[in-house]
C-alpha positions in Angstrom: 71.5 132.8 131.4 69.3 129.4 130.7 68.3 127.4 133.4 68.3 123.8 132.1 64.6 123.2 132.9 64.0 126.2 130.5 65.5 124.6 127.5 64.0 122.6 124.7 65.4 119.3 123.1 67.2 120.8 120.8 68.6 123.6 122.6 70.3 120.5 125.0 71.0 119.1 121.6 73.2 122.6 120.5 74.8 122.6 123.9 75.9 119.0 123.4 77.7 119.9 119.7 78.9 122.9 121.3 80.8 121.0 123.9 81.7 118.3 121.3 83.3 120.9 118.7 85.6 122.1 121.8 87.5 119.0 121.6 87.1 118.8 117.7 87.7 121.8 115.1 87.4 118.9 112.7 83.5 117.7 113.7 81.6 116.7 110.9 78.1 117.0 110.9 77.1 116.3 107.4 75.4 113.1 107.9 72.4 114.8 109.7 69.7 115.9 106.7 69.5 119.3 105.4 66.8 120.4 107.9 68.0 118.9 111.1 71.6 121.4 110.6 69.7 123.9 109.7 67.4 123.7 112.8 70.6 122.8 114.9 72.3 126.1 113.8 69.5 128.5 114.4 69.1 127.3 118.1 72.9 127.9 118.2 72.7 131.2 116.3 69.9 132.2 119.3 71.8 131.0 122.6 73.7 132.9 124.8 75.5 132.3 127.9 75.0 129.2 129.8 75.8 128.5 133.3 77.7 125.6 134.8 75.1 123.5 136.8 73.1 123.8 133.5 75.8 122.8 131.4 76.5 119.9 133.7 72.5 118.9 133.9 72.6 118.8 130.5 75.7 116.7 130.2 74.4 114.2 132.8 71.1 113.5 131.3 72.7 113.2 127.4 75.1 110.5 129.4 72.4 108.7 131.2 70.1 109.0 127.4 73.3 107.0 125.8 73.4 104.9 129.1 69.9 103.7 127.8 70.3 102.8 124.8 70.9 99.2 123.8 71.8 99.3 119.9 71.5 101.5 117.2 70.1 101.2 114.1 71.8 103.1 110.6 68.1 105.1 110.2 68.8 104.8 106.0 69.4 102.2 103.3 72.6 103.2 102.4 73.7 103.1 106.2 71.8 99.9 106.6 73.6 98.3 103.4 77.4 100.1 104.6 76.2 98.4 107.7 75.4 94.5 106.1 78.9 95.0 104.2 79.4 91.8 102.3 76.4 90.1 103.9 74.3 90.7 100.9 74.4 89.7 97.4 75.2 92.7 95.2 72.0 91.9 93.0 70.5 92.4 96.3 71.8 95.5 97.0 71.5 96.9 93.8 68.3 96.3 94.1 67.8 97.8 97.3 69.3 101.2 96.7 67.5 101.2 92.8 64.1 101.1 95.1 65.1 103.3 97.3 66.1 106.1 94.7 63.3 105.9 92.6 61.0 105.9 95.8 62.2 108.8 96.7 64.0 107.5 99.5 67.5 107.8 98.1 69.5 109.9 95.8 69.0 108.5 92.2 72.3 109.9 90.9 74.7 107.8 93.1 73.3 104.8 91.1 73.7 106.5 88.2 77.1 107.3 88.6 77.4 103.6 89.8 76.5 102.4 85.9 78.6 101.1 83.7 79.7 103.3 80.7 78.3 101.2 78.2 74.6 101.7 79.6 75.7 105.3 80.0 76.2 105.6 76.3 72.7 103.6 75.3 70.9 106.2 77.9 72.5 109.1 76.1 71.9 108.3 73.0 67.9 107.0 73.5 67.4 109.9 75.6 65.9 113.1 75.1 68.9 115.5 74.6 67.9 117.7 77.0 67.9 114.8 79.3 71.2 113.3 78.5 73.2 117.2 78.5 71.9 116.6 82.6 73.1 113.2 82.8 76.1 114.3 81.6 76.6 117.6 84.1 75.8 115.2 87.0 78.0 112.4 86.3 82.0 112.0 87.6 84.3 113.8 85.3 86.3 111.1 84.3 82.9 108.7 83.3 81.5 111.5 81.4 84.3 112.0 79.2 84.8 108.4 78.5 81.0 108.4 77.6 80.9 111.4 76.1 83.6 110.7 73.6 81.9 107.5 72.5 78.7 109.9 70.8 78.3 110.6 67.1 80.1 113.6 66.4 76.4 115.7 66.0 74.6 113.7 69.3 78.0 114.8 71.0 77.7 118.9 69.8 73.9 118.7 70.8 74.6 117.5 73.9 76.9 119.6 74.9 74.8 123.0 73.6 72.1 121.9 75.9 75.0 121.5 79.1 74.9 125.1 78.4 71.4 125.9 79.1 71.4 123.5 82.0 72.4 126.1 84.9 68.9 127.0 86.1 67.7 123.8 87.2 66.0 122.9 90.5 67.2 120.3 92.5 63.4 118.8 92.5 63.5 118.5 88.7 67.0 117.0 88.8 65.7 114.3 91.5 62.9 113.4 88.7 64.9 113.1 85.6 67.2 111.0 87.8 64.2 108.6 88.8 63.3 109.1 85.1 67.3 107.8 84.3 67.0 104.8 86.3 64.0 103.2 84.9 65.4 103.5 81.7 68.9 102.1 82.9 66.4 99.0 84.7 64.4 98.8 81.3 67.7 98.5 78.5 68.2 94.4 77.6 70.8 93.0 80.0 73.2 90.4 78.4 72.7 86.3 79.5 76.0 86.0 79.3 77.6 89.8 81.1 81.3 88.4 80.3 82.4 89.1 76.4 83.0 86.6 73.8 86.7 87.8 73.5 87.8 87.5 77.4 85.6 84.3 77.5 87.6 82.4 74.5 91.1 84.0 76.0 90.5 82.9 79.5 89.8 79.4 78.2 92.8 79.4 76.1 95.2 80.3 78.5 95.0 77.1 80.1 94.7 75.2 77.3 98.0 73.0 75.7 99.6 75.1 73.5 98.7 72.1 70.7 95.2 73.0 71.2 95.3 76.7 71.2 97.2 77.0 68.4 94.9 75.2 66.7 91.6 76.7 67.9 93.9 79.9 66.8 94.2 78.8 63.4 90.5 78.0 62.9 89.8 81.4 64.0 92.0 83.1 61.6 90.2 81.3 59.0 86.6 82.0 60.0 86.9 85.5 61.9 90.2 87.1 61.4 89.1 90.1 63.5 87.6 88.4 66.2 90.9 86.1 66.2 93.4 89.0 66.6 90.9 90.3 69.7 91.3 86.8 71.0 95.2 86.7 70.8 95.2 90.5 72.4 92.9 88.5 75.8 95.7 85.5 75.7 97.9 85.3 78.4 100.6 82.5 78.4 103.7 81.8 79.8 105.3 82.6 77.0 103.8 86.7 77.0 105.9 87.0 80.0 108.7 89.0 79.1 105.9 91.8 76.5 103.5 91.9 79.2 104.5 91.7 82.8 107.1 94.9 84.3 110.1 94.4 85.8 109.3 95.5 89.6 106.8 93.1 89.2 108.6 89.8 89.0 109.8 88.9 92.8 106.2 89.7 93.6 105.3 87.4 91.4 107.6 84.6 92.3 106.8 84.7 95.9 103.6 83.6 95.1 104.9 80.0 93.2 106.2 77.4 95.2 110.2 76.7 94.4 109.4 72.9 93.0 107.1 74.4 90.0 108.9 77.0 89.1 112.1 75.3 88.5 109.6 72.9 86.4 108.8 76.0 84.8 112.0 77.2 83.9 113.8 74.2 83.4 111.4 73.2 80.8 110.6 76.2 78.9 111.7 75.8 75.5 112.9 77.7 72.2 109.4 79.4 72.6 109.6 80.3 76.0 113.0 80.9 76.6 113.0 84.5 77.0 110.2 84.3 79.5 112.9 81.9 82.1 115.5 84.6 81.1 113.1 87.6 81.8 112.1 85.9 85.5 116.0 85.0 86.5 117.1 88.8 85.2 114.7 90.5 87.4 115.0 88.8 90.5 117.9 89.1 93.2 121.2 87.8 91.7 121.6 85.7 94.8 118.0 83.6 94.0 118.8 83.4 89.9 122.4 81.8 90.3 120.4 79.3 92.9 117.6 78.8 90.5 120.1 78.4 87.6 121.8 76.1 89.6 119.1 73.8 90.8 117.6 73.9 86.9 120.8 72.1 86.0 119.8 69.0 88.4 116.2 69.0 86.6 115.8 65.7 84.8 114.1 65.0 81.5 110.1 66.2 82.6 106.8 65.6 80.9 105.3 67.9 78.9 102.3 68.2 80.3 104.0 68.7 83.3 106.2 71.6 82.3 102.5 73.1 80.9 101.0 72.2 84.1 103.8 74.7 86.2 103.6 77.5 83.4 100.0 77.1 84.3 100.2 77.6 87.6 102.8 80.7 87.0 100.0 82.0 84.5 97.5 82.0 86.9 99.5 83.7 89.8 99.7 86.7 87.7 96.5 87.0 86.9 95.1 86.8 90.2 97.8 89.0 91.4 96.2 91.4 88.5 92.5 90.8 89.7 94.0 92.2 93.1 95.5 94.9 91.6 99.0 93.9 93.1 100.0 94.3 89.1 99.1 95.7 86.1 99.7 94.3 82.7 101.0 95.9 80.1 98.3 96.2 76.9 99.7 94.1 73.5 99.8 96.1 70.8 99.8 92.6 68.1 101.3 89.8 69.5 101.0 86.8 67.5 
């Protein structure tokens, strides 16, 4: 048997995990590096019995050790940044765990799997092939085949004959053409302007008077027909209601309007948006419709901005309940 003067730091250390893993089949201890398991195992792997007073010296000086300490520190960026949460900019972080990976000091494929598909594609298609068929072996499944399907048809087959020869790679070399990876992902043109023209144009339009987007509507037709039918696809009024929004998804939505503007709402939709009042009162409790039909009745004559000013507000609830992901739209095919 040891005698607890006889043993090293990181035999106390093994006795420690040993005692820990009795209470826990489930202990996790992936979060130390590579060397410091390793090193942790093979004192375990060389232990044998140990006593009880040694066991409980052990015990008592690991409890006064944590009896010292006054606060912790993460000991890595990406603890230190899981750590901040929201407290930093995401530029900032970004930033942060870019540095980090390309010094050395961080894994550079997390961040490459963090990229958007679109610089995915521009990588894999300026890249050596060699150097994209990697990319593509180390990237999520699901990314990679969005990406992969946007290729030429004979970039695609290259890339995918050199995923074939890609098996006896060292992790050092993948750690370099990662780096390699990210300072080309830092060096392609970002846009002024990250939001596109199409979603830009709809999201104004959707609050716009219907006078006013019909006309902006027409223009378009007339100077961009394509980039018109992209713009009415990005539109979402009141009147889209009934083709876009599900069912189940109604009395989540109406929970979110007050009473007073969504009678205003439906009591003022007109020919056009008819089928959208219908479409709300059919999929909410029978018990709140005939009330709402009832109290529509004692509506007086309203304002048209006013009615657009509700429809607005009912527009708006659904899209943030969208951005939430409370909801999810359903795509137009053509809507007019």
């Amino acid at each position: 048997m040891m005698a607890h003067t006889a043993l090293n730091p990181r035999q106390k250390a093994a006795i420690i995990v040993r005692l820990l893993m009795n209470g826990d089949d489930d202990m996790n201890l992936s979060s130390l590096d590579k060397d410091h398991q390793a090193a942790l195992a093979q004192e375990m792997a060389g232990m044998d019995l140990i006593d009880r007073a040694t066991r409980d010296a052990v015990i008592s000086e690991f409890c006064d050790s944590l009896e010292s300490v006054g606060v912790t520190f993460p000991g890595g960026l990406d603890g230190t940044l899981d750590m901040l949460g929201g407290s930093l900019s995401d530029d900032t972080a970004n930033q942060l765990r870019r540095i980090a990976a390309l010094t050395g000091k961080g894994d550079p494929w997390e961040r490459i799997a963090a990229l958007s598909v679109d610089k995915i594609i521009a990588l894999a298609n300026q890249e050596a092939v060699e150097i994209a068929a990697l990319m593509f072996s180390k990237l999520p499944v699901s990314k990679a085949s969005e990406a992969f399907t946007a290729l030429g048809p004979t970039r695609a087959r290259a890339v995918a004959h050199a995923m074939s020869m890609t098996g006896g790679v060292t992790i050092e070399a993948l750690h370099r053409v990662g780096q390699v990876l990210l300072r080309a992902a830092d060096a392609l043109p970002r846009p002024a302007i990250e939001k596109p023209a199409v979603d830009r144009v709809g999201a104004i339009l959707n609050f716009a008077s219907a006078e006013i987007r019909d006309s902006v509507l027409q223009g378009l037709d007339d100077d961009d027909a394509d980039f018109a039918v992209d713009v009415r696809k990005a539109i979402f009024t009141f009147a889209h209601i009934p083709t876009r929004i599900q069912p189940r998804d109604v009395p989540r939505i109406v929970r979110e309007i007050e009473t007073p503007v969504l009678l205003r709402a439906l009591a003022g939709a007109s020919e056009t948006n008819a089928a959208s009042a219908e479409f709300i009162l059919s999929n909410i409790s029978q018990r709140m419709a005939e009330g709402l039909r009832d109290e529509i009745g004692t509506v007086g004559k309203q304002k048209q901005k006013d009615i657009e000013d509700a429809m607005s507000v009912v527009v708006a609830a659904i899209r943030e309940l969208e951005a939430a992901g409370e909801l999810v739209m359903v795509v137009p095919d053509d809507e007019g």
